[in-house]
C-alpha positions as CSV (number, residue, x, y, z in Angstrom):
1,X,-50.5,36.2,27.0
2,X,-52.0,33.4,24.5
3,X,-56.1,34.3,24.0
4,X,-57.9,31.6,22.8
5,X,-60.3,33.9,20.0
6,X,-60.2,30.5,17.7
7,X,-63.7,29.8,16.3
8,X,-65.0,25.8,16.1
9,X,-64.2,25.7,13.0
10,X,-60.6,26.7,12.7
11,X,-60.5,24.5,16.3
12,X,-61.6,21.4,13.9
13,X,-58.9,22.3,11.2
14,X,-56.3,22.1,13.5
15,X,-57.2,18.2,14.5
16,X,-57.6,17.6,10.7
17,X,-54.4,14.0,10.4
18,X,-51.4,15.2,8.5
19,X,-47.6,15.6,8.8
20,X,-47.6,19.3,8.3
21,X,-47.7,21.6,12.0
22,X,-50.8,23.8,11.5
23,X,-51.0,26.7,13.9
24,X,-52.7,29.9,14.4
25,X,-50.9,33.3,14.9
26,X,-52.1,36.2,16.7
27,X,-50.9,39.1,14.9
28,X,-51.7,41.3,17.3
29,X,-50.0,39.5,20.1
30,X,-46.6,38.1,17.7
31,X,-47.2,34.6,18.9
32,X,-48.8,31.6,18.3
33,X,-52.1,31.0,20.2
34,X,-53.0,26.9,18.8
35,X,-50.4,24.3,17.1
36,X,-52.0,20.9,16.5
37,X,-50.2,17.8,18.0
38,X,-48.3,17.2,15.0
39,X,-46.4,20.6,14.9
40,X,-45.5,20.6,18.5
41,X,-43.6,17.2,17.9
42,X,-42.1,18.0,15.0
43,X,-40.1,21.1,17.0
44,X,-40.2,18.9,19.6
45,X,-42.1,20.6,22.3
46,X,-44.6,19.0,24.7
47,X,-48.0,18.7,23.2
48,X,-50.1,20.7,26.0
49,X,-50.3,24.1,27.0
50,X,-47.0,24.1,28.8
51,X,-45.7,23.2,25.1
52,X,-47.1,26.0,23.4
53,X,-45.7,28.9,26.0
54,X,-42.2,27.3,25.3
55,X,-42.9,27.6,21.6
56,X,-43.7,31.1,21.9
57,X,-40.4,31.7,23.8
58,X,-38.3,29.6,21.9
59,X,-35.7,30.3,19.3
60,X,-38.0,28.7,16.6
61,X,-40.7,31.5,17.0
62,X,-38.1,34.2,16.9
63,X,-37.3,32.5,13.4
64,X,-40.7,32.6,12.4
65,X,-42.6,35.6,14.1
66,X,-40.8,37.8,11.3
67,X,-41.7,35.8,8.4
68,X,-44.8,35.1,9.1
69,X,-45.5,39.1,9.4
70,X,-43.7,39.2,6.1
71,X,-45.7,36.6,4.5
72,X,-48.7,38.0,5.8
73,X,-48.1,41.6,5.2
74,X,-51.2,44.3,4.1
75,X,-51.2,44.9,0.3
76,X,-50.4,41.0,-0.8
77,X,-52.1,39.7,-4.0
78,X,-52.1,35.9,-3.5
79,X,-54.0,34.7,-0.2
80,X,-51.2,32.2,0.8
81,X,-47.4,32.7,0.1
82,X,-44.1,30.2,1.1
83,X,-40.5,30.3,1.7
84,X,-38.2,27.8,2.6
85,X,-36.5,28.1,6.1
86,X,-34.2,26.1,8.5
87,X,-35.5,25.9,11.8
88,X,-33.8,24.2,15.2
89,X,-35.5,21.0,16.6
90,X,-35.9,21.6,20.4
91,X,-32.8,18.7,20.9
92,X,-30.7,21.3,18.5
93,X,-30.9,19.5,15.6
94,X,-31.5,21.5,12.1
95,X,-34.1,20.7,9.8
96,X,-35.7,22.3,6.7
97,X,-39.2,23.8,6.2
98,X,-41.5,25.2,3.9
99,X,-44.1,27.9,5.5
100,X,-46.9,29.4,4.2
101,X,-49.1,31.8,5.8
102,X,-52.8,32.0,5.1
103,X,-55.1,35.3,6.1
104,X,-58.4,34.7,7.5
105,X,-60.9,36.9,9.1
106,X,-63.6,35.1,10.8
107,X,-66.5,37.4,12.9
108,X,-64.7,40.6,12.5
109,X,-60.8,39.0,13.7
110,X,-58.1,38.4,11.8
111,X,-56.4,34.8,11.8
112,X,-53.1,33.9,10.4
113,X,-53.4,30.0,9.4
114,X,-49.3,29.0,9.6
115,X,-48.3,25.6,7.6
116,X,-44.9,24.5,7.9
117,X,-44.3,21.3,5.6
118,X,-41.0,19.2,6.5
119,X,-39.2,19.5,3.4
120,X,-36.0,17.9,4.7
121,X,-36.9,14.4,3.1
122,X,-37.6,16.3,-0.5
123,X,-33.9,18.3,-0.2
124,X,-32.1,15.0,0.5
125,X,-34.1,13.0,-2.7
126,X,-32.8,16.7,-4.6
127,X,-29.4,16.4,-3.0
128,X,-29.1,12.3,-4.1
129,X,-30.5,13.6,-7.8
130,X,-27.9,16.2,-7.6
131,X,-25.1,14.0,-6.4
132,X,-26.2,11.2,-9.0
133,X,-25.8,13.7,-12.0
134,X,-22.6,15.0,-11.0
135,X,-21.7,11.3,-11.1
136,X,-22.4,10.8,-14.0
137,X,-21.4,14.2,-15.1
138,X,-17.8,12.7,-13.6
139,X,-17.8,9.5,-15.3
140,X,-18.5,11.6,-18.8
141,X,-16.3,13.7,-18.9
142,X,-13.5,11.7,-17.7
143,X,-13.9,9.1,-19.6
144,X,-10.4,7.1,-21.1
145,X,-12.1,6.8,-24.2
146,X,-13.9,9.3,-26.7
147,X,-17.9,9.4,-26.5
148,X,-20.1,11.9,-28.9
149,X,-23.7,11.9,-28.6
150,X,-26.1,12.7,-32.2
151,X,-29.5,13.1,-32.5
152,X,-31.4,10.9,-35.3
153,X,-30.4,13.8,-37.5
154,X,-26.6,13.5,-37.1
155,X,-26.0,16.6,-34.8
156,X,-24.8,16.4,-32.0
157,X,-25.8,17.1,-28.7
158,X,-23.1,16.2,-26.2
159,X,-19.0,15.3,-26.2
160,X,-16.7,14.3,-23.3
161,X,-13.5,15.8,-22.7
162,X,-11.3,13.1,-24.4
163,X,-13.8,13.5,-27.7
164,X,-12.7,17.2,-28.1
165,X,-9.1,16.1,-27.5
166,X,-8.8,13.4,-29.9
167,X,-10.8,15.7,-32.9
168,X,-9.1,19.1,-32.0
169,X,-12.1,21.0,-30.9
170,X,-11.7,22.7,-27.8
171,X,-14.3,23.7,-25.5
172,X,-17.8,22.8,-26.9
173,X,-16.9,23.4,-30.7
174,X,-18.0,20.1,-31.4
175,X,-21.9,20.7,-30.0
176,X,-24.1,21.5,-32.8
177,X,-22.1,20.3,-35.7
178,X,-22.8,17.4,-37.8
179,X,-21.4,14.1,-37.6
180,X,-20.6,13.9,-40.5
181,X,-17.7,16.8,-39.9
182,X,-15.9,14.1,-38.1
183,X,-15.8,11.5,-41.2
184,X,-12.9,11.4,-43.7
185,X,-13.9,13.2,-47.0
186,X,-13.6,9.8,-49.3
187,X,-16.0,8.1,-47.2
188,X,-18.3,10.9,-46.4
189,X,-21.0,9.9,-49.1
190,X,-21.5,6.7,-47.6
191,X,-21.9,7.8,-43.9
192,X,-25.3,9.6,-44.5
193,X,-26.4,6.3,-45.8
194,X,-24.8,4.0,-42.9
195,X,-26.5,6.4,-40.4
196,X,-29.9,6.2,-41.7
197,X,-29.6,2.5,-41.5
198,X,-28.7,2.7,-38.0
199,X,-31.9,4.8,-37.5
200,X,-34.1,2.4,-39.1
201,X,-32.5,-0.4,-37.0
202,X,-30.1,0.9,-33.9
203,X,-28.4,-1.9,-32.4
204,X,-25.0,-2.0,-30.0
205,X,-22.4,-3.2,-32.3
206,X,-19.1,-2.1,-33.4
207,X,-18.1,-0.4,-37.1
208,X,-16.4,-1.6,-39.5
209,X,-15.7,-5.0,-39.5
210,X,-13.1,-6.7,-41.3
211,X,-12.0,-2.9,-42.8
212,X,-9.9,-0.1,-41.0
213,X,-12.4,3.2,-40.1
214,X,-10.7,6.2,-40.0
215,X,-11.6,9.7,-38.3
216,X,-11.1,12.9,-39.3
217,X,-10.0,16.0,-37.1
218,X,-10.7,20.2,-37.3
219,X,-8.0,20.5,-39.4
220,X,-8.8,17.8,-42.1
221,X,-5.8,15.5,-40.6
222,X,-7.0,11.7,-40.4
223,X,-6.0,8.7,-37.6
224,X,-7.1,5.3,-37.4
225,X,-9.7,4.6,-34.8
226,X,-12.4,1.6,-33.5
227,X,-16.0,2.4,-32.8
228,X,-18.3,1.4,-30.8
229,X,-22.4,2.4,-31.5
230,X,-25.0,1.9,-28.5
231,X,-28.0,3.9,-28.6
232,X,-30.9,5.3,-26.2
233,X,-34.2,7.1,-26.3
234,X,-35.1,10.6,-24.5
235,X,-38.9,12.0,-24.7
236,X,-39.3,9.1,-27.3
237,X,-36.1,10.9,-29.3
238,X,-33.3,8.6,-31.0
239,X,-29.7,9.4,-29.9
240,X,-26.9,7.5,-31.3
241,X,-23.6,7.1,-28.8
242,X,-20.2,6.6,-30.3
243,X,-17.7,5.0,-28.1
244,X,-14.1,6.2,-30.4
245,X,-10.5,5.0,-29.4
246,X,-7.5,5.9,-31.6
247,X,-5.6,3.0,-32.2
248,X,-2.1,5.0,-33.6
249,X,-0.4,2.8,-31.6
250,X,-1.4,-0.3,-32.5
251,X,-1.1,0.2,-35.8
252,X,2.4,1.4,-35.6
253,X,3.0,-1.8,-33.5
254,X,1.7,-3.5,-36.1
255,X,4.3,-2.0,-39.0
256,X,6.8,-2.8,-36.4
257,X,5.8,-6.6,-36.3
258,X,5.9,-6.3,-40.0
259,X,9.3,-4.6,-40.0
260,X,10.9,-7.1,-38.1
261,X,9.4,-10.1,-39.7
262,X,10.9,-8.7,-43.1
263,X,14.4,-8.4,-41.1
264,X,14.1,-11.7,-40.2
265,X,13.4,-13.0,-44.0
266,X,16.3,-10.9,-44.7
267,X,18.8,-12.6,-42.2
268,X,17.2,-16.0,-43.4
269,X,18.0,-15.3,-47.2
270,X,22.0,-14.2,-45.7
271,X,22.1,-17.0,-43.6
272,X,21.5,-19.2,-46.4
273,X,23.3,-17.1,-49.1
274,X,26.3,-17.2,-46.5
275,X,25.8,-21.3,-46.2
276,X,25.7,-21.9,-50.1
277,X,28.8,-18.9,-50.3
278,X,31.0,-21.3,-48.0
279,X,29.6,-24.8,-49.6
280,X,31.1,-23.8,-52.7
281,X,34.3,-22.7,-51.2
282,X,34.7,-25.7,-49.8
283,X,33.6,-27.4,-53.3
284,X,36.2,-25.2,-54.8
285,X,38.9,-26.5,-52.3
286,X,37.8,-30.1,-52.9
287,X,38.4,-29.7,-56.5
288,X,41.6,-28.0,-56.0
289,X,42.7,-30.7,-53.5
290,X,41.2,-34.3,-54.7
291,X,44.8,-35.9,-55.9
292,X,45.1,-35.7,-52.1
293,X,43.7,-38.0,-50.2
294,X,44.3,-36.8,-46.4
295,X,43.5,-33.5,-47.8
296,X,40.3,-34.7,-49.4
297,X,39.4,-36.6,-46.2
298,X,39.8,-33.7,-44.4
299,X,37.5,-31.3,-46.6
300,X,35.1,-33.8,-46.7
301,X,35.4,-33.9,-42.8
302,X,34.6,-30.3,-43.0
303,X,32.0,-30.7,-45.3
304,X,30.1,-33.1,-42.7
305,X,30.6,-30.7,-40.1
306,X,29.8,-27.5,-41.6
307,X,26.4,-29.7,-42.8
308,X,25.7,-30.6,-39.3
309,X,26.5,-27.5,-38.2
310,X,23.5,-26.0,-40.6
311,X,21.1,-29.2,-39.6
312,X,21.8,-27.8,-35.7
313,X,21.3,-24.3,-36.7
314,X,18.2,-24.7,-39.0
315,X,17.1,-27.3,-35.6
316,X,17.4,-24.6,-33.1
317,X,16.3,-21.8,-35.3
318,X,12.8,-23.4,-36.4
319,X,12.5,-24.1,-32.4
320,X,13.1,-21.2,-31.0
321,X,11.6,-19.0,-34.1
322,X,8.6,-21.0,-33.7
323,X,7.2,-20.4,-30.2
324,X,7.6,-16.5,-30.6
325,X,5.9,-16.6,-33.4
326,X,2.7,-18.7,-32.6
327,X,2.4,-16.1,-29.5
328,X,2.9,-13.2,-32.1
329,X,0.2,-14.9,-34.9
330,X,-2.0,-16.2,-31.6
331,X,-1.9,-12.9,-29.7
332,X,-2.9,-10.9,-33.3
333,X,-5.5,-13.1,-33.8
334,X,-7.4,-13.2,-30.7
335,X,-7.2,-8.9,-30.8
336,X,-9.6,-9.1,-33.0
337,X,-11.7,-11.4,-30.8
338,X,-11.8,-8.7,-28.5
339,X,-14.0,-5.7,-30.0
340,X,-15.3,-4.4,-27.1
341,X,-14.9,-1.3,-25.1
342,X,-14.8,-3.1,-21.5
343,X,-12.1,-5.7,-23.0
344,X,-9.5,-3.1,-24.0
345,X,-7.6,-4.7,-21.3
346,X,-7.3,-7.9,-22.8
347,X,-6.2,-6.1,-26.1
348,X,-3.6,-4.7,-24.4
349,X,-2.4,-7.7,-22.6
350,X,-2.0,-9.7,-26.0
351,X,0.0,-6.4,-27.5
352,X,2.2,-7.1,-24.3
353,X,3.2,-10.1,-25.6
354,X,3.3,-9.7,-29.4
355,X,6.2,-6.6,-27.9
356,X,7.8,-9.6,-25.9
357,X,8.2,-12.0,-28.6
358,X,9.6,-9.4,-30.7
359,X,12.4,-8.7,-28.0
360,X,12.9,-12.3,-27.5
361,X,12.9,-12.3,-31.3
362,X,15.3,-9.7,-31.5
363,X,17.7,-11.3,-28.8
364,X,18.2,-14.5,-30.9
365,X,19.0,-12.2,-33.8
366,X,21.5,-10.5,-31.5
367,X,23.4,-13.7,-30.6
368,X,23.5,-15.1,-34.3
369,X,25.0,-11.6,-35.5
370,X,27.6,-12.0,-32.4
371,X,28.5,-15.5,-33.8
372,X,28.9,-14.0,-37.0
373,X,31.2,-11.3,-36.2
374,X,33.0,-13.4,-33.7
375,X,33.6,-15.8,-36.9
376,X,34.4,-13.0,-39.2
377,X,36.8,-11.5,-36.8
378,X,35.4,-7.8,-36.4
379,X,35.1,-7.9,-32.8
380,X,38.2,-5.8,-31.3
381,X,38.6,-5.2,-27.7
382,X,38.3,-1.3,-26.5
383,X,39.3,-0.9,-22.6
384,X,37.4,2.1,-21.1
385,X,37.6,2.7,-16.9
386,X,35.0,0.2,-15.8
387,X,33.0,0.9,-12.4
388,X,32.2,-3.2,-11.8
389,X,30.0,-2.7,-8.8
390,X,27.8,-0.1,-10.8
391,X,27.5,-2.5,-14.0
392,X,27.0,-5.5,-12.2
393,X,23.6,-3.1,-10.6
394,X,22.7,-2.1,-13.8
395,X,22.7,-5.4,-15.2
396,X,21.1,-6.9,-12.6
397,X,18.5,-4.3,-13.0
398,X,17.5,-4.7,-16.2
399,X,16.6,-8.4,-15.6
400,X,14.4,-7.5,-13.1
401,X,11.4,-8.9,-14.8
402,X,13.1,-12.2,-16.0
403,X,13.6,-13.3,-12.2
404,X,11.1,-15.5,-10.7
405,X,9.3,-15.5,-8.0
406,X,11.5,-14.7,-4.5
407,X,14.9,-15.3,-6.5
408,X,17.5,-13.3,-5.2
409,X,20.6,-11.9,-6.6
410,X,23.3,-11.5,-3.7
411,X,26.5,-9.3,-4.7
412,X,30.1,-9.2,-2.9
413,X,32.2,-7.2,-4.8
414,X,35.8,-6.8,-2.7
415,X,38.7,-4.8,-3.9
416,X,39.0,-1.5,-5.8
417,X,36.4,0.7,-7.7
418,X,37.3,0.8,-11.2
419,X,39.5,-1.5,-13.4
420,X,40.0,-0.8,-17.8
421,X,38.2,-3.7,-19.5
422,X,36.1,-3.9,-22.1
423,X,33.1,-2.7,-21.0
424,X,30.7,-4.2,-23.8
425,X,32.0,-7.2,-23.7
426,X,32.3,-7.2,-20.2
427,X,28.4,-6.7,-19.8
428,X,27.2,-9.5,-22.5
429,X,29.2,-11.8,-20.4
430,X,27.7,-11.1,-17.1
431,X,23.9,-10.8,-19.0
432,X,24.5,-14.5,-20.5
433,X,25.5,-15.6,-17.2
434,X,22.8,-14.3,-14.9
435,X,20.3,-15.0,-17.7
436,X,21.5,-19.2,-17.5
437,X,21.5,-18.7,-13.7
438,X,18.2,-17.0,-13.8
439,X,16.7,-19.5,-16.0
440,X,18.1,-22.8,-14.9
441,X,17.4,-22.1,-11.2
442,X,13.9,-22.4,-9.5
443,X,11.9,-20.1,-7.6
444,X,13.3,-19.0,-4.3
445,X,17.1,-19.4,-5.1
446,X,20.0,-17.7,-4.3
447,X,22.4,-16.4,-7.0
448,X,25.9,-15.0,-6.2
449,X,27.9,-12.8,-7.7
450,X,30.9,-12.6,-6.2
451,X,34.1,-10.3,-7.3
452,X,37.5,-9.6,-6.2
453,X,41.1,-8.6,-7.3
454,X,44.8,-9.7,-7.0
455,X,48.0,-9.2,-8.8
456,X,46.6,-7.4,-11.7
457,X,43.6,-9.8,-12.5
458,X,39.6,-9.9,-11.7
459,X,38.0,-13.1,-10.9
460,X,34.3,-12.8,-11.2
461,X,31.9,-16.1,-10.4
462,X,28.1,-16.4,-10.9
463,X,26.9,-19.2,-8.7
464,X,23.3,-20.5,-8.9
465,X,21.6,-23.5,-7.7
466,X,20.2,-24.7,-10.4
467,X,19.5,-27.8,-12.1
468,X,23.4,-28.6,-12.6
469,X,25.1,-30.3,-15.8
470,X,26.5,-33.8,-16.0
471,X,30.5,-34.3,-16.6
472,X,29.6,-35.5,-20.0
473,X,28.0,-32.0,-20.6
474,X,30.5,-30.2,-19.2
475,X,33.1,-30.9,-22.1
476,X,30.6,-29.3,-24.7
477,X,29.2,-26.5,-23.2
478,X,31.5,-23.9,-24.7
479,X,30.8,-25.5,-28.2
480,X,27.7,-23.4,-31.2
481,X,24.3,-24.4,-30.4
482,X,25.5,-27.2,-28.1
483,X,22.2,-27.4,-25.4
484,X,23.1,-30.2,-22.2
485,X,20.4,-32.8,-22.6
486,X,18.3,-31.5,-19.1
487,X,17.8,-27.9,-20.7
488,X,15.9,-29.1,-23.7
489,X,12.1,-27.4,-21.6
490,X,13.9,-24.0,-21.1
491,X,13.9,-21.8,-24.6
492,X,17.8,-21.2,-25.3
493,X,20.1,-21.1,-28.7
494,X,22.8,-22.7,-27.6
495,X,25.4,-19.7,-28.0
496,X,25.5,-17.6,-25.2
497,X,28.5,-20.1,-23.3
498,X,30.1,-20.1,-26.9
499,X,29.7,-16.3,-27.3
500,X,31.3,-15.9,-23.6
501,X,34.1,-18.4,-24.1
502,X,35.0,-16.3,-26.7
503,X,34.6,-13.0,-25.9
504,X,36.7,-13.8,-22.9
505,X,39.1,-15.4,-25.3
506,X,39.1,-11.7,-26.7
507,X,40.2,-9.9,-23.1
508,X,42.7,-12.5,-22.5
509,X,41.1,-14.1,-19.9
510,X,39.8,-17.6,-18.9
511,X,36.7,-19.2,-18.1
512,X,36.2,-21.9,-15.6
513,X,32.8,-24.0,-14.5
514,X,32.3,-26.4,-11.9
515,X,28.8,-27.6,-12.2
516,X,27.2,-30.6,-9.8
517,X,23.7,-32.2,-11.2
518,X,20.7,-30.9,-9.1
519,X,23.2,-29.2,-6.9
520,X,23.9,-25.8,-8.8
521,X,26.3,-24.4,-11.2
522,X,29.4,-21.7,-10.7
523,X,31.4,-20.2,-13.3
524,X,34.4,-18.4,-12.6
525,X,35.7,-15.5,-15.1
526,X,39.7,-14.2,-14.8
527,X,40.6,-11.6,-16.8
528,X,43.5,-9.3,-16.7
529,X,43.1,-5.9,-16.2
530,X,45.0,-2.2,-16.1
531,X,45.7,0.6,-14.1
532,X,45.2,3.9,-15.6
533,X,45.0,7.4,-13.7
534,X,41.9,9.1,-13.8
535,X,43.4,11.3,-17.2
């Protein structure tokens, strides 16, 4: 039974405002005998007298008739003492609590003055602190790009995951040691210097400008890098931030770039070597041959030719060499425009292309050595068992990223699995052929390759609907760094119909087009083939 023993003024501090339930607990009777208005709504229990009997029998006062005994127990030294608690809301939601018990003995009776404070709004701002730090714990640590923290006197203090990686410190080696452990040895003098500056005046830039920085690792090993300074201040402390990324690989694309440029001075210099080599040949051969004059027209005819043949070449070459380049010399320059740490993807986009310039670089290079061999006569057939229907796949594969936008490639390949052909030259004529069809048709477009066999021979057509060639065209196509007038937009050399023509020529086949302008373009291969067993 709740007694009502409550003097005025413990009544009055009961009805003091607040959000906290106050109450007072008879010890004697393990119950509570007044809860102000606020408490009873914050279980959730009516605010009269019915309230405060369903308090006393509820599931909350089981929770807290314990602990406030505990609290409250003979012997303590402080007056008041807390713990935090979850409690039920009368609707059955949980909630959390701080309560703190308070002895008071008032005309010879002990009261127990219970407090419980809603702490539920304080855990969640600790939970979002919490959450917010692992965050940023995640965002750290993970990081795609190294980041070491220093204190104004070098040391430093913190070092994501990817920091430790790139210097070879595992675990947190790298905390506590100087900065300056992380510097080349032949630069090391200057770094003390450079990082006092930055103390006198921090400022978010990036290092060495216009020179190449270099890092040093735990076992004295160096690699090129960029960096990246920002700074901020703690309890009015400096900290420098380093923001590192090793650029290995852009500097070995670089020495590659280099590489093939000197290739291509090389092949120049032949080139021209192998020009002036057959001028004076034919010089020679004029000499030998000027008491004659249909032989002398003819070497002078040959002369002519082989001059316009160079003209055409040196043309095509300082064309096609040209727009390569510019992207290469372009892209490298505006790298350098691009210092930051959030633009790493625009770095990387510009790299993409210096890599594709090269390979288109490269492929020019590849059809001008063909030519060459071709005219030198070191190209020999070698048959091998070819599966068609897998090569034809594996070519059209690999010029998966030239096709545009919704082309197709359709295949109908009837007759029998394998045939003995050459399967080198095989594939550099279908790759010439789907490259033109590729190139010269418009987005959307259907290209056919269609296959089949009879009496011993393969006939192979690649039809596109392209742009077409006129009947003028037509009678040149198969002639060196010949271009039809309406493909002078698309980049091309001019020898890859030469260089199939001939290699065709080399199987013993033939080569036949039938080309309509605006209406598309087929060519038709037939080329002779054997039947081996499979030893």
């Amino acid at each position: 039974m709740v007694t009502n023993t409550a003097t005025p003024v413990l009544l009055a501090l009961l009805a003091e405002p607040g959000d906290d339930l106050i109450g007072l607990f008879d010890p004697a009777a393990g119950q509570f005998t007044h809860v102000n208005t606020v408490g009873m709504a914050m279980l959730g229990f009516p605010t009269d007298a019915d309230g405060l009997v369903q308090l006393n029998r509820s599931d909350a006062q089981a929770t807290l008739s314990p602990l406030v005994r505990q609290l409250a127990r003979p012997g303590t030294v402080q007056p008041m003492h807390g713990t935090e608690l979850e409690l039920v809301h009368a609707d059955g939601t949980p909630f959390r609590v701080r309560l703190t018990v308070l002895m008071i003995r008032e005309n010879d009776t002990d009261f127990w003055l219970v407090r419980l404070r809603n702490s539920g709004r304080l855990y969640q701002a600790e939970r979002e602190l919490q959450q917010s730090l692992l965050r940023y714990e995640a965002v750290f640590t993970n990081a795609t790009i190294g980041i070491i923290v220093a204190n104004r006197a070098g040391q430093i203090v913190s070092a994501n995951q990817l920091a430790r990686q790139l210097f070879d410190y595992p675990d947190d080696e790298l905390v506590g040691l100087s900065i300056d452990r992380l510097v080349p040895t032949n630069v090391s003098q200057y770094h003390e210097r450079l990082r006092q500056s930055f103390n006198d005046s921090p400022q978010v830039r990036a290092m060495g400008h216009n020179r190449d920085l270099h890092a040093r690792r735990k076992d004295g090993s160096v690699f090129p890098v960029e960096i990246s300074l920002s700074y901020f201040r703690k309890d009015e402390q400096l900290y420098a931030v380093a923001y590192i990324i090793d650029i290995t690989f852009k500097k070995e694309a670089e020495q590659q770039l280099l590489a093939h440029r000197d290739r291509i001075e090389r092949l120049n210099a032949e080139l021209e070597q192998k020009v002036i080599d057959r001028t004076h040949a034919l010089m020679t051969t004029l000499e030998q041959l000027e008491e004659s004059k249909d032989e002398l027209a003819k070497a002078l005819s040959a002369e002519r030719q082989l001059g316009e043949l160079k003209s055409r070449f040196v043309s095509m070459a300082s064309h096609e060499f040209r727009t390569p380049l510019t992207t290469v010399l372009t892209s490298a320059s505006l790298i350098e425009k691009y210092p930051g740490i959030d633009q790493q993807d625009k770095r990387q986009k510009h790299i993409q292309r210096i890599r594709a310039s090269v390979d288109h670089l490269n492929d020019i290079l590849e059809e001008f050595l063909s030519v060459g061999r071709l005219e030198e006569g070191k190209i020999e057939t070698r048959p091998v068992r070819v599966d068609l229907a897998r090569l034809v796949d594996d070519v059209i594969g690999d010029m998966q990223s030239m096709r545009k936008p919704d082309q197709r490639i359709q295949t109908e390949l009837n007759g029998q699995d394998a045939v003995w052909l050459d399967s080198s030259l095989l594939r550099n004529v279908i790759v010439n052929l789907l490259s033109n069809a590729i190139k010269y048709s418009g987005a959307g477009s259907l290209i056919r390759v269609l296959g089949h066999w009879q009496q011993g021979e393969l006939t192979l057509s690649i039809t596109d609907q392209g742009v077409g060639i006129s009947p003028a065209d037509q009678e040149h196509l198969f002639e060196r760094f010949f271009r039809a007038k309406n493909a002078g937009n698309v980049p091309g050399t001019g020898l890859g119909l030469h260089i199939v023509g001939r290699y065709v020529e080399l199987m013993g086949g033939r080569v036949h087009l039938h080309s309509e302008l605006n209406q598309g373009t087929t060519v038709s291969l037939t080329l002779p083939y054997e039947n081996h067993t499979a030893d």
